[in-house]
N, C-alpha and C positions, 0 to 999 in steps of 0.2 A: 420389339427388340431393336437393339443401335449396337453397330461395330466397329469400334475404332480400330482400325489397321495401320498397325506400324512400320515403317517401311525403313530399318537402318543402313542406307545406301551410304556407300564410298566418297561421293561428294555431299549430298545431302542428307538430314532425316525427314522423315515426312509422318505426316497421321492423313487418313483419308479416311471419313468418319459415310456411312452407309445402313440401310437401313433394312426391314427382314426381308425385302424383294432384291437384297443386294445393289438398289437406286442411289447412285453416289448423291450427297449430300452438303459434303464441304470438304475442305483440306487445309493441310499448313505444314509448312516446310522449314528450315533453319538448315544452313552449312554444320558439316562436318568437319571438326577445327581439331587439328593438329600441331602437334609442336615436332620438327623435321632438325635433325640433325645430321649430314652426311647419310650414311645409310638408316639411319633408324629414324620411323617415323612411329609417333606414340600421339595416345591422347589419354584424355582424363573419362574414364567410366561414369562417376558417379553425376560430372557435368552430362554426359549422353542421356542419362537417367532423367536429371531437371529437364531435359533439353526437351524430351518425349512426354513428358506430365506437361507443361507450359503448353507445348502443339495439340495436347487433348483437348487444351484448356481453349484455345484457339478456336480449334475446331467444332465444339459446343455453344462458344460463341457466334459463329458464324450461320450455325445453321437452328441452333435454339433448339434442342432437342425437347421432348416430354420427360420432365423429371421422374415420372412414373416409371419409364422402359428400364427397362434386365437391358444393362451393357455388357458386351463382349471386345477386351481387349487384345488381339491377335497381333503377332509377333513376324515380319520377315524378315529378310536383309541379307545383308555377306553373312559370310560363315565363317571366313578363315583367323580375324583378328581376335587375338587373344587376351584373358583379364584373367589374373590370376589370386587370389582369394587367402587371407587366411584363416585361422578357427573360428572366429567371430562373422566370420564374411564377408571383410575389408578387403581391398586391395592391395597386396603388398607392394606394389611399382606400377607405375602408369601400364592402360592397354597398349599392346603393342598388334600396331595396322597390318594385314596382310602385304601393302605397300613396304613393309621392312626387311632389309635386306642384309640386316647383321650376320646372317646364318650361310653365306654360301659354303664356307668352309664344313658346314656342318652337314650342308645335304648332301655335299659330295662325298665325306664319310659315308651317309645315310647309303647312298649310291655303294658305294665300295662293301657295305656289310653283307646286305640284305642283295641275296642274287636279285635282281631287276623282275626278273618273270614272275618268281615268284612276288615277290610286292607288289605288283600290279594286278594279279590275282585275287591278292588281300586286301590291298586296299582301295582298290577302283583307277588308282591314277596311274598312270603310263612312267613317270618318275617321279622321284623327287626333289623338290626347288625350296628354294627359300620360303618361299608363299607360307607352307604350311607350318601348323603350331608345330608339330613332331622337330622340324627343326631348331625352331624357334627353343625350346625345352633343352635339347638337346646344348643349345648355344647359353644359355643359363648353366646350364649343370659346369659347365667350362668356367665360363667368366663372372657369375658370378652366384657361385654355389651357396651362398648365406639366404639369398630372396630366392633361391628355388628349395632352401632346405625348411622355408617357414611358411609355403605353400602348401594350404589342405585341401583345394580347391580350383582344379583345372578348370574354365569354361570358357567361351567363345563370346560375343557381345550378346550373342542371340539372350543364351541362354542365362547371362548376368542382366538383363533386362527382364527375362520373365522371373530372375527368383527376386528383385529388385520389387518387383507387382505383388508376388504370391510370398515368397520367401520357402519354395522350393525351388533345388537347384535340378537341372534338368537339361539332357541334350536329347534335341529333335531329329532324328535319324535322317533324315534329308541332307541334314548340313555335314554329316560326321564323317564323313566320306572325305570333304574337304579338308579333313586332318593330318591325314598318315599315319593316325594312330587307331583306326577303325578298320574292324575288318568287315567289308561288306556283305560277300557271302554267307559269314558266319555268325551277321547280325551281334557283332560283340568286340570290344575291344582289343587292339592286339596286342598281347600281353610283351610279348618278346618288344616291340620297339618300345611301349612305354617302358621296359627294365632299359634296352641301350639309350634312353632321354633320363633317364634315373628320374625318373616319375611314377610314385605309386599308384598303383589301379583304382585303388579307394578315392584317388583322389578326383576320378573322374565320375562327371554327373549320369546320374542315371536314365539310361535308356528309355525315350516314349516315343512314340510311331508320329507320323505327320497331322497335326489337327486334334492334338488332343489337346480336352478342357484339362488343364493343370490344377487349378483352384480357385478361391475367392482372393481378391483384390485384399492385401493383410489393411486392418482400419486404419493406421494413422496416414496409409498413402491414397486410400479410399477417401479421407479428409479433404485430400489435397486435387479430387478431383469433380469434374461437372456434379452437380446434382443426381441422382440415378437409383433404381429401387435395388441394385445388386450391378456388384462387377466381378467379371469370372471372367481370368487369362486362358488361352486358348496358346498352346505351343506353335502355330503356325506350322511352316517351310520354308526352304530355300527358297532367296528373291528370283531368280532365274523358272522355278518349277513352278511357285505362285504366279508367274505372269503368262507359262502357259494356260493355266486351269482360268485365268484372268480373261483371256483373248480366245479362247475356246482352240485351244490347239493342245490339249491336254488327251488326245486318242493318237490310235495307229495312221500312219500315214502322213503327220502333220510336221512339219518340221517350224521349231519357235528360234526366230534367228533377230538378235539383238543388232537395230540398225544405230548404238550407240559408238562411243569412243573405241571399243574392241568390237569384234564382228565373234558373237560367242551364238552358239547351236545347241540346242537340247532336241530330245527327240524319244518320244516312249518307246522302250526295246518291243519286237516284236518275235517272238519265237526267238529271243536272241541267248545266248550261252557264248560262257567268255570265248577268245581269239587273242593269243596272243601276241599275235602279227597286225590288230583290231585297234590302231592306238588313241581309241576314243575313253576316255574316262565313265566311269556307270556306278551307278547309285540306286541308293534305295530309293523309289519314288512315292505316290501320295498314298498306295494303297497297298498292303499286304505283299501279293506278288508281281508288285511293277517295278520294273528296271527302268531308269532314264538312263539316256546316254548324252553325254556335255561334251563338246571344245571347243575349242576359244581361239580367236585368232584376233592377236595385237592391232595388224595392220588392218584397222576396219576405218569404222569415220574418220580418225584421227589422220588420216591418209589426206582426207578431204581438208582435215583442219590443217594440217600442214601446208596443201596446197594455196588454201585463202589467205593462210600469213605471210606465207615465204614468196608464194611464187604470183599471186593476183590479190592482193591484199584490197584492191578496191571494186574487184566482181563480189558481188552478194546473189543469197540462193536466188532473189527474186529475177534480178539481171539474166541470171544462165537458166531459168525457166523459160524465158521468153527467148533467148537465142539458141537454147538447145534445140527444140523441137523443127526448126527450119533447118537442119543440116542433114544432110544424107552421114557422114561420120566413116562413110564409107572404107577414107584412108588417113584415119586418124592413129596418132600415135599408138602404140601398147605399151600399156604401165604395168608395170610389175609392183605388185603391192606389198611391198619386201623393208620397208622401211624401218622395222623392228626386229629383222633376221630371220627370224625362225618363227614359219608358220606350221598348222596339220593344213592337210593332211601328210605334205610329204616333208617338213621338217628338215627343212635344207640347211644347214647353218652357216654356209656360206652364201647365202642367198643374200640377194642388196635390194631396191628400188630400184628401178630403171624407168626411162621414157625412149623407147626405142623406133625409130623410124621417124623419126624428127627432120621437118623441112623448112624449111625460112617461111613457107605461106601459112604455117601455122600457125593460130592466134592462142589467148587464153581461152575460147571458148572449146578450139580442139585439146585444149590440153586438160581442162574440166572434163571434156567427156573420156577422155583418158583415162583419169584417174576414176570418177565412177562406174567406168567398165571392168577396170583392173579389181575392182573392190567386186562386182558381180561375178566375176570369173574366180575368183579368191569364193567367194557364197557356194560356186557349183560345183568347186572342185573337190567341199566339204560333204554335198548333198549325195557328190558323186561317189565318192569313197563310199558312205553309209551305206549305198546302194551296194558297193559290190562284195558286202559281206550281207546281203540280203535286209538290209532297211532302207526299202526304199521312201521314198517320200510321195505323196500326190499331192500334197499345197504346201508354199510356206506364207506363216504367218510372222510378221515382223513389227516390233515398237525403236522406240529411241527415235532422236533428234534426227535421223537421216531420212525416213520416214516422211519430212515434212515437202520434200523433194519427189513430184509428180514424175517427172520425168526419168527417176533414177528407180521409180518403185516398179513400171512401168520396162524400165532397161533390167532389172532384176529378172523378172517375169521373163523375157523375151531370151534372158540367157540362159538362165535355166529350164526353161520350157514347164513352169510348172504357173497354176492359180498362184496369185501373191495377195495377203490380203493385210490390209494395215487399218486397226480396230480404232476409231475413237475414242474409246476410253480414255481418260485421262488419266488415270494411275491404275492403269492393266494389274502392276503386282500388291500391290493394297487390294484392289478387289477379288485376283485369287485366294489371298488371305482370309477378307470377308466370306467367301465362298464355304473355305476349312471351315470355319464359327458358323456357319451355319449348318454346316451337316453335321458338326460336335453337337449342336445344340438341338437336331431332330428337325431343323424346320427343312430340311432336305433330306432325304432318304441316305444318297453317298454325293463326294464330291462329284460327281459327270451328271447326277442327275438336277442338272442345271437348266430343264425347258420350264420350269413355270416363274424362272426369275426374274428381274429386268434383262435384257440381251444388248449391250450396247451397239450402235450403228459401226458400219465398217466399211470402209472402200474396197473394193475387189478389181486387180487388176489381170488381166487374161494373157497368155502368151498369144503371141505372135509367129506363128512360121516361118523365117528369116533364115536363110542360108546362110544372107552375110553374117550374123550371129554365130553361125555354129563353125564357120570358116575363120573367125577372128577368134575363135576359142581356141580353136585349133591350131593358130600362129602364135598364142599367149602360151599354150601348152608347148610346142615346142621349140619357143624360145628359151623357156626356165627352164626345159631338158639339157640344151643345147650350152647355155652358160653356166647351171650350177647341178647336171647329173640329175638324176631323176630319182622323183620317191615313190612310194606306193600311190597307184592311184585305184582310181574304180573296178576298169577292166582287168589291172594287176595288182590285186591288193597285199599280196604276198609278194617284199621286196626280194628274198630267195627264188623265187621263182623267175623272175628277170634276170637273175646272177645265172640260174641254169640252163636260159634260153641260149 
């Protein structure tokens, strides 16, 4: 058996083709191409479709599979962007990217309808933003009620990619969460905000759990691809939960923290039951009664990438590997990693970037470790919260482009005082995906029972005992007290409670 795994990422697509010990085998990648107009950012569905047929086609190539094997084509990726469909199962208007921002007027209606507690209850998220399709619908039903009035067919890329394969339409309960129009608990749609998006129920795809085989490959697109004795789509999951089950950080205790352009966190609930004071996002996760918990903070790499442009545009990682590690850092700047406003845990909206404590002997190398400390302290203060509604963490495992930086995986570990482990794998959420297809397919019993499979190599980085660590924590904490008011943290995760003190 061979599993092609799809990975429909926000800049990229990728296929990362593996084989029944889950042993990567090849890959191929293509941009994700958009057409950007002021706030609205859209692409073409059916080009995404060629785009993932060509990359199987690639990746077949590369590795020469046995035209004999049962393929499995397994599906991940964002969740939020939307394709909307009519009776024949056309598109009536290009997708529109969860990067689209036509809708704020409309989420803050969404905000004004719907009490808050209540929605967050319903539907996992803490608010609602633009992000999600519910607004996005909502914002059609407005401006232009003709192409939401000839839609029969709500679905997200995910699942317009697998009914594109099978020619069933179909939404994977991982992703639906990421809607606003899903109610988590209740495992079902919520009916009241699909009526205030004036979108009928019917119109949305039906409900299957993480990892299920959907069906056989329909023949004219089986035509169109490698050689193979049978091709059966597999619904996947969310790219975020895929790459914990990818990196083995898919149990309690483990926290899967993205060292990409955002600094985003998932984490398997543990004995968890909602909190409405808890402003973490939770979802359905890969199994029956698992809750993940998700959030996301803006200001992650991209902190890093701002720094390399704006402010040392000719230090590269390789440079400040080699100069980081000889410094004590002792009285280095504090960054505040605020460069996008509003981070969790505490959700300051008047919060900025700062570089504070700034002396004329400080060079770019102090100001690099600045900002990669700023970014660790930003990690702890996520890890920290979690814990003080009782999920705690005992390792984090982390992927993304930051990750390639020894010294920063290293400085992570040391701040937050926990194991840091950063997996070799080379496409972490293509192989959780691979993982789903194979416990669909029986060659694993469930998804965790992952010990007879290939186990890819991983670096492990240790905390260190460091006062000065936990004392520069402490002046990063209350300095963002000090300038922008204080939000809920670990030790007080109820912001009422601090008003009562």
């Amino acid at each position: 058996m061979i599993i092609y795994a799809v990975d429909l990422g926000t800049t990229n697509i990728k296929v990362a083709l593996y084989d029944e010990h889950a042993r990567f085998l090849s890959s191929a990648r293509a941009p994700m191409t958009y057409r950007r107009d002021g706030a609205f950012v859209e692409f073409d569905p059916n080009a995404v479709f060629d785009t993932v047929v060509a990359l199987i086609g690639d990746c077949a190539r590369r590795a020469d599979p046995e035209p004999a094997d049962e393929a499995r084509i397994v599906v991940t990726g964002q969740a939020e962007s939307l394709v909307l469909l009519d009776q024949w199962g056309h598109p009536v208007a290009p997708g529109i990217s969860w990067m689209d921002e036509r809708s704020v007027e409309e989420a803050a209606e969404i905000a004004e309808h719907f009490d808050p507690s209540l929605a967050f209850a319903v539907t996992g998220e803490p608010e609602p933003v633009p992000t999600w399709p519910a607004t996005k619908l909502r914002w059609l039903s407005r401006h232009q009620p003709r192409v939401l009035g000839a839609v029969r067919h709500v679905l997200m890329i995910k699942d317009y990619i697998i009914f594109r394969f099978s020619g069933r339409m179909v939404g994977e309960e991982t992703t639906r969460g990421f809607t606003y129009l899903y109610d988590v608990p209740g495992r079902r749609y919520w009916t009241e905000m699909l009526e205030f998006c004036s979108t009928d129920p019917d119109a949305m795809p039906e409900l299957v759990p993480a990892g299920t085989d959907v069906g056989a490959v329909l023949g004219p697109v089986a035509d169109q691809l490698p050689p193979a004795a049978g091709y059966i789509v597999n619904s996947g999951a969310l790219d975020h939960f895929c790459a914990m089950l990818g990196t083995g950080s898919y149990r309690p205790g483990a926290v899967s923290a993205s060292a990409g352009t955002v600094l985003s966190l998932a984490m398997l609930g543990t004995d968890w039951h909602f909190e409405p004071s808890m402003k973490v996002s939770f979802h359905r996760g890969l199994r029956a009664d698992d809750t993940v918990l998700f959030t996301c903070a803006d200001s992650g790499g991209v902190c890093m990438d701002w720094f390399q442009q704006n402010v040392a545009s000719s230090v590269s990682y390789d440079e400040l590997e080699r100069e980081l590690p000889g410094r004590s850092h002792a009285d280095a700047p504090i960054f505040l990693p605020y460069l996008t406003g509003v981070n969790p845990p505490d959700f300051l909206a008047g919060a900025r970037g700062g570089l504070l404590g700034l002396q004329l002997r400080h060079d770019r190398v102090d100001l690099a470790y600045a900002v990669m400390e700023g970014v660790a302290h930003l990690l702890r203060r996520n890890i920290d919260y979690l814990a003080g509604y009782g999920q705690s963490a005992r390792s984090i495992v982390s992927t993304g482009g930051g990750t390639a930086s020894a010294f920063w995986n290293q400085l992570k570990a040391d701040v937050c005082g926990l194991e840091f482990r950063t997996p070799e794998e080379p496409e972490a959420t293509c192989r959780g995906a691979a993982v789903l297809a194979l416990a669909a397919a029986g060659v694993i019993d469930s998804v965790t029972d992952t010990a007879g499979l290939h186990q890819p190599e991983d670096n492990t980085y240790h905390p260190h005992d460091n006062a000065l660590r936990a004392a520069r924590y402490g002046e990063f904490d209350s300095l963002l007290r000090r300038l922008y008011g204080s939000g809920p943290t670990a030790s007080d995760p109820d912001p009422q409670r601090e008003k009562d003190v």
